[in-house]
N, C-alpha and C positions, 0 to 999 in steps of 0.2 A: 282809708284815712291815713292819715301822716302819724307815725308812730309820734313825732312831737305834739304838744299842745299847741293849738292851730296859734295862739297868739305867743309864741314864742318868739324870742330875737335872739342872734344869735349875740357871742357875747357875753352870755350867760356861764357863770360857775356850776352852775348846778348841773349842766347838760353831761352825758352821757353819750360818747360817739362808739356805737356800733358798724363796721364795714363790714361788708360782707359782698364777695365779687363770685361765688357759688352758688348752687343750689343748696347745697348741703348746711354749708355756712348760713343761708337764709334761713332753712327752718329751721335750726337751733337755735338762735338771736332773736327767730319771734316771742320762743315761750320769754324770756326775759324782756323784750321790748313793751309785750303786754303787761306785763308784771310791775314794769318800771310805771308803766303809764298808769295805773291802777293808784299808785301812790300818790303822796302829795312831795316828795321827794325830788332824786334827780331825773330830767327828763330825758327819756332817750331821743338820741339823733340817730336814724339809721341812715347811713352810706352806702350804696352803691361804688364799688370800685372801679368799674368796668372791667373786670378781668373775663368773664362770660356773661357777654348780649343779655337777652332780656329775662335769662332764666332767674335774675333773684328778683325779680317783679311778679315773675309767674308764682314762684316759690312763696314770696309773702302773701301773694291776694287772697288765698284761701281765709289767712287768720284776721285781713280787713287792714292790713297793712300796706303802707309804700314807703320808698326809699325818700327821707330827705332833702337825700343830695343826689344826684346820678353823674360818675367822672370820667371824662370823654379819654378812652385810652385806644389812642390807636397803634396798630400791628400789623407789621409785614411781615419779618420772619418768623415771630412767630416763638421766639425762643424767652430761656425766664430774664434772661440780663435784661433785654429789651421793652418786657414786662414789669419786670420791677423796677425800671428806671423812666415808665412812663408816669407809675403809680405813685413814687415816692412823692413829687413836688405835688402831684395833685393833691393825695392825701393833705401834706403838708401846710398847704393852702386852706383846707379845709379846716385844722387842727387850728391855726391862726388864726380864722375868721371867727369859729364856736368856740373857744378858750374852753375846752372841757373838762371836767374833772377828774374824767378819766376816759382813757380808749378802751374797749372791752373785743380782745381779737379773739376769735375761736378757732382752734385745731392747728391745723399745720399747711394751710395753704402760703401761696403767695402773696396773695390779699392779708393774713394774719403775720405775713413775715414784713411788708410794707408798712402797714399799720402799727405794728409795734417800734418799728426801727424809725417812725415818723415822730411818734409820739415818746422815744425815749429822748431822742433829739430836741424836743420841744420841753424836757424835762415834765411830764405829763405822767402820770402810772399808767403804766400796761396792766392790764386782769385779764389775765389769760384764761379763757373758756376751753375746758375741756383740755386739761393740762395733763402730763405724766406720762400720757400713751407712749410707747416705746418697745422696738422689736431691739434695739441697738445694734441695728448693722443700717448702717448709712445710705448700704445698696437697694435696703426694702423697705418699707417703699417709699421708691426715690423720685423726688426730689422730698417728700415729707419729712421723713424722718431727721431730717438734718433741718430743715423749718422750724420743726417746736422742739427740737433743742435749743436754738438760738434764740426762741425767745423765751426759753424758758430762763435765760442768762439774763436777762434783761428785764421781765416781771414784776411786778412789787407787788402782786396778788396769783395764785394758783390755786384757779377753781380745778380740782380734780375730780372725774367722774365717780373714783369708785378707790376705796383704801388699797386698792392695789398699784392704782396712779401715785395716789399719794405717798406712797411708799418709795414708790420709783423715785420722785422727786426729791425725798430726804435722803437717799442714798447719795444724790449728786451735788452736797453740801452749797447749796445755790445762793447767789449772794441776800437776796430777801428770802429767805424760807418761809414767809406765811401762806402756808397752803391750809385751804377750806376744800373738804370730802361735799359734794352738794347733788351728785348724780348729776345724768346725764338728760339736756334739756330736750333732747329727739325723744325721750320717753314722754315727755310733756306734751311735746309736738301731736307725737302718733296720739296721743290720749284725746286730745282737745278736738282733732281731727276726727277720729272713729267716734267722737260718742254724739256727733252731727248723723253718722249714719245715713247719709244720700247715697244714691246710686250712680254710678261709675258713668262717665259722661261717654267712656266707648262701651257702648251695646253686648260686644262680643263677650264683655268681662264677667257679663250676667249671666251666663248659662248656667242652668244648672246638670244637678246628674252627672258632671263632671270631676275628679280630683284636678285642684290647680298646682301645678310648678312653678316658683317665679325663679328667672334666671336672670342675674345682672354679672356682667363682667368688662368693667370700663380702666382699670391700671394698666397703665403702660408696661408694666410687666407681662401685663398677661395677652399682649398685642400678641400678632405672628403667630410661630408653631405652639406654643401653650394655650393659645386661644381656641388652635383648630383640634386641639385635643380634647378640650374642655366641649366644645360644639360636637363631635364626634358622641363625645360620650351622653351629651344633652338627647341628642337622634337615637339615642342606642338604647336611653330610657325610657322615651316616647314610643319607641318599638314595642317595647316589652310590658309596657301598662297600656293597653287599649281604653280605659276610663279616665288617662291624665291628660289632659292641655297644658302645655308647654305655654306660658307669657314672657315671652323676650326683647323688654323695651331694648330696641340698638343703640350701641352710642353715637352721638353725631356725626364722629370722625368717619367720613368716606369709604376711607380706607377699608375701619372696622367692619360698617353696614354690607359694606361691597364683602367680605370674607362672611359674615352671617348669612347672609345672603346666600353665596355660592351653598352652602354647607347644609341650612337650614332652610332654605327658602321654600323648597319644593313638598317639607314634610308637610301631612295634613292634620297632626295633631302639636304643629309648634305655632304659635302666633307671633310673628314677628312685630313688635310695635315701635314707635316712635317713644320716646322716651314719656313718663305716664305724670301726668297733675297726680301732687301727690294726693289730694282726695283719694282718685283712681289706684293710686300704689296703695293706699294704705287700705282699703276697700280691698284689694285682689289680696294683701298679705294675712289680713283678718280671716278670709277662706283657704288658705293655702294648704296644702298636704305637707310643702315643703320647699324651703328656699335654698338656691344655690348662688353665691354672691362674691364677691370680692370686694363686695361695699360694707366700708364701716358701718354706715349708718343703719342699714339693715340687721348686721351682727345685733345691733343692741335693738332694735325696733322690736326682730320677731319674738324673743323669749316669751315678752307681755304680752305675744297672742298666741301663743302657748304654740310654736311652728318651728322643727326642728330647722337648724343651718346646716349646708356644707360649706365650710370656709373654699374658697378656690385659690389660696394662699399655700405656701412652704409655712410661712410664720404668719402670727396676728397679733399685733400688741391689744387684743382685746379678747387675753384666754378667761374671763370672768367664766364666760358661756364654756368655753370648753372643758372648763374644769367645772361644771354645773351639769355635765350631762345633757347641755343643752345646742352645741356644736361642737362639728366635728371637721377636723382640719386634712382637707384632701388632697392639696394642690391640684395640679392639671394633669395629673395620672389619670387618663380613663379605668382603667382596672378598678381604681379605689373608690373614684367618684360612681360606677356603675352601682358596684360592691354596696357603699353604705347606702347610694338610693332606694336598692333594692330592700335590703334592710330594714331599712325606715317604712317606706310605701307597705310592708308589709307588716310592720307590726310599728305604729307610730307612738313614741313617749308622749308620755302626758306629766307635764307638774304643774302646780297653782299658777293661776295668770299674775298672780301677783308677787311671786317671787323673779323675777326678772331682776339680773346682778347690776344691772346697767342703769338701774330709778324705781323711785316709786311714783312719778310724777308731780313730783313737790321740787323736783330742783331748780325751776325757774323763782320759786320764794327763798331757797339759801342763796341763792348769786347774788339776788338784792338785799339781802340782809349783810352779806358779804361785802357788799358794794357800798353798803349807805355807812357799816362799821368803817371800810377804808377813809371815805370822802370827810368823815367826820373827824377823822385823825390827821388829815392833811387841810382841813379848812382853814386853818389860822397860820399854814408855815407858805410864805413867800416862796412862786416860782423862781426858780433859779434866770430864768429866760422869761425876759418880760411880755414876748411878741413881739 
């Protein structure tokens, strides 16, 4: 179903525009899209940006969602100018058509830097989801880190996942400082998902008798010779635990598969997959022995199913875990990354599933508490821009 109320028109003050042109971005936006829809309040619109295909369709179906709108963005080269100057007028268009009350951008994509920069244009509030994160070096990881600074300049709401964000953000004296601490909505997500408890639509995922590893490594940082260090050392663990299966969804990019491939392809306890419905992700991370990742959204997913990390990172704006005992930051040093695997596989931490730094999964209810505080405060004060 359509996150909106099927007899909605656009137009409407009340509405609520969520975009979202990721994966990532999709599952975060649903715990709140639900949430939203739960009330009698503002309604959400969820956007499709087109910035990646059909992945935020796959991403929402699980939770019974679709995208609203869907924006035809088309790409040759391939590069962000070209990208975000596909997405601005469309967005833009979109904001005009639904008069919103607010645009709700999550993280630090393109998609969240288009949307913001559409909707401050339009003199609209930005509520920035999942705000504060910051390594502050511009170079890691880039293009992000320089993304949700800029809209952190621009925001008149700062949903921050965790007092450590929001700390970050009052450090940067920002011109609307109202930041709201609300946790992070991926805890939401992974919750709502695991407590369905279906079975993994690939067969293989089932086995048991088995230790699982999952392996994700999709940052452009960690392309080339860091990647074939980090794959080195994935085979070199696989070696040395005859009871562990290696699950290593590839990323799309060619390029990457084609290097996984070479490296990995042939071992008999690594599984190479296509990247996993997250059903399936969250189904294989619930049994895991131990994840090695470079993906945000995993850093905060596993703690709540009690599954130690190796960050595959130099830095992480998301030391909650690490400083919890609950990940451990290895970059693309085989040595290290061998080191703590072994470590781990051998004697694995255990703390409450419910101590996870990153939610308790209630944050999709402060965003909309958050959200309906905002709308109510801006109800009665004239757009600057009429439309």
């Amino acid at each position: 179903m359509s996150a909106a109320v099927r007899d909605s028109s656009a137009g409407s003050s009340a509405n609520v525009l969520l975009p979202a042109g990721t994966r990532p971005e999709a599952i975060k936006i649903a715990p709140v899209a639900l949430a939203l829809a739960e009330r009698a309040g503002p309604r959400p619109i969820i956007v499709h940006s087109g910035q990646h295909g059909d992945v935020v369709e796959q991403a929402l179906g699980p939770f019974g969602l679709t995208p609203d709108e869907r924006l035809v963005v088309r790409r040759t080269t391939g590069s962000q100018a070209e990208l975000l100057a596909a997405m601005l007028p469309a967005l833009d268009d979109v904001i005009r058509r639904w008069k919103p009350a607010a645009v709700v951008v999550q993280g630090d994509t393109s998609t969240a830097l288009a949307g913001a920069l559409a909707a401050f244009w339009r003199s609209v509030p930005v509520v920035h989801l999942e705000a504060g994160l910051r390594t502050n070096d511009l170079a890691a990881p880039f293009p992000e880190e320089g993304n949700r600074q800029l809209v952190s300049r621009i925001a008149s709401l700062h949903l921050a996942p965790t007092l450590a964000a929001a700390d970050a953000l009052r450090a940067e004296s920002l011109p609307c400082p109202e930041i709201v601490v609300t946790g992070n909505t991926v805890v939401d997500a992974a919750r709502l998902i695991a407590r369905r408890n279906q079975p993994p639509g690939d067969p293989r995922l089932a086995v048991d008798g088995v230790r699982l590893v999952l392996v994700t490594a999709h940052r452009r940082e960690s392309w080339g010779a860091p990647l074939d260090r980090i794959l080195g050392a994935v085979g070199r663990i696989a070696d040395e635990h005859a009871d562990v299966r290696v699950v290593l969804p590839a990323h799309p990019n060619p390029a990457v598969r084609a290097q996984v491939g070479r490296v990995l392809g042939r071992h008999p306890r690594v599984w190479i997959t296509d990247p996993l419905d997250y059903p399936d992700l969250v189904w294989v991370l619930r049994r895991c022995a131990l994840v090695l990742t470079d993906s945000g959204g995993l850093q905060e997913e596993a703690p709540g199913f009690v599954v130690p990390v190796l960050v595959l990172r130099e830095t992480t704006e998301r030391t909650e875990a690490v400083d919890a005992g609950q990940a451990w930051l290895v970059g693309s040093d085989p040595v290290r990354i061998v080191a703590q695997a072994r470590r781990l596989l051998a004697h694995r931490p255990r703390w409450p599933a419910d101590d996870n730094p990153y939610g308790d999964g209630k944050a999709a209810a402060r965003v909309v508490d958050a959200l309906e505080s905002l709308i109510r405060r801006n109800r009665d004060h004239a757009p600057v821009d009429d439309f």
